[in-house]
N, C-alpha and C positions, 0 to 999 in steps of 0.2 A: 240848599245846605247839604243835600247827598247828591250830587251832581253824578256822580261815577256810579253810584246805584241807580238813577233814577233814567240815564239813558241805555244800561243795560237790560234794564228791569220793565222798561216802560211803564211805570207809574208815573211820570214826570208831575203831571199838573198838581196830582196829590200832595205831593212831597214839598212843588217849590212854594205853596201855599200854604203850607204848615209847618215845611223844617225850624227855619229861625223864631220863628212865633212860638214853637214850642219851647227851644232853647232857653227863651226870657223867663216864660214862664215857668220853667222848672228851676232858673237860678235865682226866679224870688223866690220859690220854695224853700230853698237851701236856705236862701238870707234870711228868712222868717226864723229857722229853725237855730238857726247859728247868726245873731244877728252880731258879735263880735265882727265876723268876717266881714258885715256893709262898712263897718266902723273904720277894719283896717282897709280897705280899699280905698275911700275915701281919705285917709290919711295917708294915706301911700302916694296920693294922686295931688294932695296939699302939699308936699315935702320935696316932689320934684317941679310944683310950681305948676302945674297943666291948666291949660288955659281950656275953660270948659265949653265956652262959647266958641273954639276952634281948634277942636281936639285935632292930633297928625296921624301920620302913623308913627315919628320918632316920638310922638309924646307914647303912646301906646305901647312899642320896645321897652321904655323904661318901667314900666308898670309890673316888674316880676308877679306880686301875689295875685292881682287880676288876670293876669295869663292860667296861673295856677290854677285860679277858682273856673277860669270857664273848662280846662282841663277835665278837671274832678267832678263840673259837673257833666261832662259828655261821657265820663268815665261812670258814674255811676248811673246815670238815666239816658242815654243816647239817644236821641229822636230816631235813626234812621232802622234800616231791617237792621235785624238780629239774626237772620237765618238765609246763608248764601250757600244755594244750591250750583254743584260743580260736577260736571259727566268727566270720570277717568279717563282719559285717552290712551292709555296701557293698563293691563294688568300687573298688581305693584301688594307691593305689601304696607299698610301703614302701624309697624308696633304688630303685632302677630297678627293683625286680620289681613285676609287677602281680600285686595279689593280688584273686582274684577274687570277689563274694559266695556267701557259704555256703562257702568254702573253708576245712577246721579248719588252723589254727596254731600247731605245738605251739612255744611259747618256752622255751630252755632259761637258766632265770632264773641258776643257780647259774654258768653260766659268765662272768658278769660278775663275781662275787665275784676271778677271775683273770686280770680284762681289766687289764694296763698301764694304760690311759688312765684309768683310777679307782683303780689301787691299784698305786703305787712297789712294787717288790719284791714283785709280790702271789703270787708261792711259798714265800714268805718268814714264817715264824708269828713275826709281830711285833706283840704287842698295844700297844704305843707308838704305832702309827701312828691309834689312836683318841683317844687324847689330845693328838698334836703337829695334829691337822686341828682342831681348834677355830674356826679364821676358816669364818666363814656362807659362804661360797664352798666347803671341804671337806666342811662338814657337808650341805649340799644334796645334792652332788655322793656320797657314802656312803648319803645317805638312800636313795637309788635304787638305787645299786649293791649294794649287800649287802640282800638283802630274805626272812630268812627265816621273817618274819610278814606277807609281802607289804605292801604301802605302798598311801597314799592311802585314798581315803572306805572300801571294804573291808578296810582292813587285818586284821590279825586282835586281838578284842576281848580276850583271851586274855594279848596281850604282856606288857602288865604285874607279872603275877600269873606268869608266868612266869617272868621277870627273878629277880623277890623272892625266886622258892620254888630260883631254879639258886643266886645268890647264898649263900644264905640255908645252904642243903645244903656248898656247896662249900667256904665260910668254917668251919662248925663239922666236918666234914670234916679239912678241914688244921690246925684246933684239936689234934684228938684223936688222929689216925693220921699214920705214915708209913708209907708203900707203894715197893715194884717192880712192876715186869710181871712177872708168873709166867714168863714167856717171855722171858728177856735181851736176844734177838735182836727180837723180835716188832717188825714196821713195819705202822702204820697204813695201810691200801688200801682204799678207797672202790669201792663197787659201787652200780651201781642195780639195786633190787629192786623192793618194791614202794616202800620209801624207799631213801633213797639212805643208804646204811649201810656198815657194815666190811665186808669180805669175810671174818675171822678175830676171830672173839669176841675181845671183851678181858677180861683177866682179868688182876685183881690180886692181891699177897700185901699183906694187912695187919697194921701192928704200933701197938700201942697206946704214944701218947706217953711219957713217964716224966716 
């Protein structure tokens, strides 16, 4: 799921064994907390007719709000690093610091995902706000801001197939089960580790549709 961090970075085996596993589980989190949004997924996915037993990828295309939700959710909990260290290769100024050459840079990318100036409400888990930004002026301004396949000529070649397979898992998913948290109480708390992860496993109770 961080492919572009995970061959730069050499963590690999960590990552490919927990990125998307995380992904799921932090979007039944959300669903638990806002379980409107499994409701409209699920009817988002009846109304264009998607055949669950052989989902595509054009059925998947049509699924605006479920794009949105897995958006919101890598926007506000991102599996991958949070902290991408970078050595200046000139001396430069960024905003009034001078930043010296060969001086490393660690950038903390995730905290953009909570900057105001790119995201109204941004403590706020609201996957609407991937679908109401559509003008080419929001979508720019996103593209940069929430990066957790990182962006541009490197991004990571991965994204894709990544989308399809969180998609793909989380629709038949909400086909078949309803869940709680094992834990009534239990609140989502983010730590960095080696990824930036829960501090408190999640753990669900599942019950098979009827």
């Amino acid at each position: 799921f961080s492919f572009f961090f995970q061959a730069e970075d050499g963590i690999r085996d960590a990552q490919e064994s927990r990125g998307l596993g995380d992904v799921y589980k932090r979007q039944v989190y959300f669903l638990w907390k806002n379980p409107q949004y499994g409701d409209k997924i699920l009817a988002e996915a009846e109304e264009q007719k998607i055949n669950f037993g052989a989902i595509n990828i054009d059925d998947l295309a049509k699924l605006k709000f479920l794009d949105a939700f897995l958006q919101e959710t890598l926007r506000f909990a991102t599996p991958t690093l949070t902290l991408i260290p970078r050595e200046a290769k000139e001396t430069h100024y960024l905003g009034d610091v001078k930043i010296l050459k060969g001086t490393v840079v660690t950038v903390g990318i995730h905290a953009l995902s909570f900057n105001e100036k790119y995201f109204e409400r941004a403590f706020e888990f609201y996957p609407e706000r991937w679908i109401d930004s559509r003008s080419e002026e929001k979508a720019k301004r996103f593209l940069f801001a929430s990066v957790p396949f990182s962006a541009g000529a490197r991004n990571c070649i991965g994204k894709y197939l990544a989308f399809i397979e969180a998609k793909t898992i989380l629709l038949s998913f909400l086909k078949k089960f309803t869940f709680t948290m094992s834990d009534p109480n239990y609140k989502l708390k983010m730590g960095l580790r080696l990824l930036y992860e829960p501090v408190d496993p999640v753990e669900i109770d599942l019950k098979l549709r009827k």
